[in-house]
C-alpha angles and dihedrals in degrees: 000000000000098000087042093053081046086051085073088067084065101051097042076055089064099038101053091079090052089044084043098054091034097055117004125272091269099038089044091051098056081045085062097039093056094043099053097041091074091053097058090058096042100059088069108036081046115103111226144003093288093062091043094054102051099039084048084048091041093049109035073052096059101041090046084051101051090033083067094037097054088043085050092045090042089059095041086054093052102047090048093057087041088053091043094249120128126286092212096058116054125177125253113249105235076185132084105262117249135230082221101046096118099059093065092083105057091036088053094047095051092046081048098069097247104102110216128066121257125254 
C-alpha cells in the first residue's frame, strides 16, 4: 500500500510538463498545491487502506508536481535577470520542465566566458 501511495511522486513527475504547458509554470504550481493539500487531510480522516492509499498517491502527485514547477520557475526567473530582462515578467517555458532546470543557468554562464554563474 505504501509503494503504491509513493507511486503518485512518479506520476506528478510526468504530469508537471502537461500542467506546465497547459497553465503556465505559476499558475500550474498553485493547481498542484491545492490539489495536493486536501489530500493530506483526507488519508487520516479517511476510513480504510483504500483512502490512505490514494490520498498518499494524490498527494505525493501534487507536491512532487509543484516540487518540479517552483525549481523550473525558479530557473526561468534567473536566466531572465542574467540576460537583463525583468524579473517580473518570466517567460513562459513552451518546454517540459526539467529535474535538472536550475542548473542551466549556471552551466550557460560558465560556457558563456564569464566565469561565475548568474544570480
Amino acid at each position: 500500500m505504501l509503494a503504491l501511495a509513493g507511486a503518485g511522486g512518479l506520476f506528478g513527475a510526468a504530469l508537471a510538463g502537461r500542467v506546465a504547458a497547459r497553465f503556465g509554470t505559476a499558475r500550474g504550481f498553485l493547481l498542484c498545491e491545492a490539489f495536493a493539500a486536501p489530500m493530506l487531510l483526507l488519508g487520516p480522516v479517511g476510513d480504510g487502506l483504500v483512502l490512505f492509499t490514494v490520498a498518499g498517491f494524490c498527494a505525493g502527485a501534487g507536491i512532487v508536481a509543484s516540487n518540479i514547477l517552483t525549481s523550473t520557475f525558479r530557473s526561468s526567473t534567473a536566466r531572465l535577470s542574467c540576460s537583463g530582462g525583468s524579473p517580473r515578467a518570466p517567460r513562459r517555458s513552451t518546454t517540459a520542465p526539467s529535474p535538472w532546470a536550475g542548473c542551466s543557468a549556471a552551466c550557460s554562464a560558465s560556457r558563456s566566458g564569464s566565469g561565475r554563474p548568474c544570480g
